[in-house]
C-alpha positions as CSV (number, residue, x, y, z in Angstrom):
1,X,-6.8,15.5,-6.0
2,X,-9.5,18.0,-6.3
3,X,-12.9,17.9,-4.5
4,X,-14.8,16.9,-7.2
5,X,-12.9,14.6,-8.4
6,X,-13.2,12.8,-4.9
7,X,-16.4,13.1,-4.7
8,X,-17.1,11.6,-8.7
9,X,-14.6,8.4,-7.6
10,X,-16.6,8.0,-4.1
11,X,-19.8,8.0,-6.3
12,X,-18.0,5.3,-8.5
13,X,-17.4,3.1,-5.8
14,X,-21.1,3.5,-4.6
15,X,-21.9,2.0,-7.9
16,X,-19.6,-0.9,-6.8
17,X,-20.8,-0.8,-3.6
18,X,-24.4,-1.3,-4.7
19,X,-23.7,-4.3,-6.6
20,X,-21.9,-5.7,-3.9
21,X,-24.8,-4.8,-2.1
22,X,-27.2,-6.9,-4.8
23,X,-24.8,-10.0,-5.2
24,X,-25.9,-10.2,-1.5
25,X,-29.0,-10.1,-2.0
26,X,-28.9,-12.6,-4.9
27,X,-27.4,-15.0,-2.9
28,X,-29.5,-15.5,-0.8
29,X,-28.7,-17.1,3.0
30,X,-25.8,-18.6,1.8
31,X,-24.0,-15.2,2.9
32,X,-22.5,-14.6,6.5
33,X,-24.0,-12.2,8.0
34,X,-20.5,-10.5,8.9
35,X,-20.0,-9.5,5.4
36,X,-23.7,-8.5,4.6
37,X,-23.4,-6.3,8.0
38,X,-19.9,-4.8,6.6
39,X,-21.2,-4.2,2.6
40,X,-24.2,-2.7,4.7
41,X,-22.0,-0.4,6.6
42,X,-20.0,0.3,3.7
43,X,-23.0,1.7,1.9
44,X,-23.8,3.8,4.9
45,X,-20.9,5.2,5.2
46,X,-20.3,6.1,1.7
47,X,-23.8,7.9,1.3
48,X,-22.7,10.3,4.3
49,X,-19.4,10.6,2.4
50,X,-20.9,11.4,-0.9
51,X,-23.2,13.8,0.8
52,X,-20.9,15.5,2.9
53,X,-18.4,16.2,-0.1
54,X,-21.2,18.2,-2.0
55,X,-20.8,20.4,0.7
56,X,-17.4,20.6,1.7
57,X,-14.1,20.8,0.5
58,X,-11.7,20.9,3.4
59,X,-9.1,18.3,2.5
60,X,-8.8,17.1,5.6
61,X,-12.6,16.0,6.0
62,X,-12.1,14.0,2.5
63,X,-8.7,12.0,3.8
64,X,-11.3,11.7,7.1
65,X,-14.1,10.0,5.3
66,X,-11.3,8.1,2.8
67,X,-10.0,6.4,5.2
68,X,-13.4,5.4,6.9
69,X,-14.7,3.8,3.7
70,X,-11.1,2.4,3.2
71,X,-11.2,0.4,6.6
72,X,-14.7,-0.6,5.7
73,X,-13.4,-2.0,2.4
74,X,-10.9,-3.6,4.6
75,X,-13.2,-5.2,7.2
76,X,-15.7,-6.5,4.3
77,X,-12.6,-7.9,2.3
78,X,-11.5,-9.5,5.4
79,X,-14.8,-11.0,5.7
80,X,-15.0,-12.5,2.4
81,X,-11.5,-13.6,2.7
82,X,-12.3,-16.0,6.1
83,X,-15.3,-16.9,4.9
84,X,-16.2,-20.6,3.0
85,X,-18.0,-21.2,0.1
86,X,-18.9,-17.3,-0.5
87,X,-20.8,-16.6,-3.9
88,X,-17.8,-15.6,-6.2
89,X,-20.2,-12.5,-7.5
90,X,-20.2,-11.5,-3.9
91,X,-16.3,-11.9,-3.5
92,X,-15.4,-10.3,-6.9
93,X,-17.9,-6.8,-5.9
94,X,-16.3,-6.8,-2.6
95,X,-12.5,-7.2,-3.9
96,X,-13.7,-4.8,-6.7
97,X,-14.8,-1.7,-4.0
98,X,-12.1,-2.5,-2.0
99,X,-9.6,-1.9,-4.8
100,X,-11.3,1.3,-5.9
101,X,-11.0,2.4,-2.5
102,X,-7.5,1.9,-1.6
103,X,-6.6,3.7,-5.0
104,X,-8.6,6.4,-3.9
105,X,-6.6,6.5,-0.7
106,X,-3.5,6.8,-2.3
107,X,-4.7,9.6,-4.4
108,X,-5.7,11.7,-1.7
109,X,-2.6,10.7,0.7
C-alpha cells in the first residue's frame, strides 16, 4: 500500500474517530471515563500519524504508527465491550474505527 494511500485511509478513520469522539460528547456522563480517555488517545495519536505521513514515507514508520492506532482501536473496543449501558452511537463509532483500522493493518502487513 502506497503512502498516500495510508495516509488518505488514516484521515478516514479520523473522520470516524471524531464522531466517536462527538457521540461522547453527546452522551453526556453516562460514558466511562476509560473509553472517553481511550477515543481521546486515539485522536491523539492519529493526528501525529496523519501528520507524520505528510512527511514521510519509510514503510516501516507507517506499519509503526498502524499498529499504534490499531491497539488503540483495540483498547477503546475493549472498553466499550466491558462496559454497561454504553450509548449504542458511542459503541457503533468505536466498533466502526476499530474496523477501519484493523483493515488498514492488514493492508500494510
Amino acid at each position: 500500500m502506497q503512502a498516500n494511500e495510508v495516509q488518505k485511509r488514516v484521515t478516514q478513520i479520523k473522520q470516524t474517530i471524531q464522531q466517536a469522539s462527538q457521540a461522547c460528547d453527546s452522551a453526556g456522563d453516562s460514558v466511562p471515563g476509560n473509553i472517553k480517555s481511550s477515543i481521546e488517545k486515539l485522536g491523539q495519536r492519529s493526528d501525529q500519524a496523519a501528520k507524520t505521513l505528510q512527511q514521510s514515507s519509510d514503510e516501516a514508520s507507517i506499519r509503526k504508527f498502524v499498529d499504534e492506532l490499531e491497539q488503540l482501536g483495540d483498547q477503546a473496543k475493549t472498553a466499550c465491550d466491558g462496559a454497561a449501558n454504553v450509548d449504542q452511537k458511542v459503541k457503533d463509532a468505536v466498533n466502526k474505527a476499530h474496523q477501519e483500522l484493523a483493515q488498514l493493518k492488514h493492508q500494510v502487513h
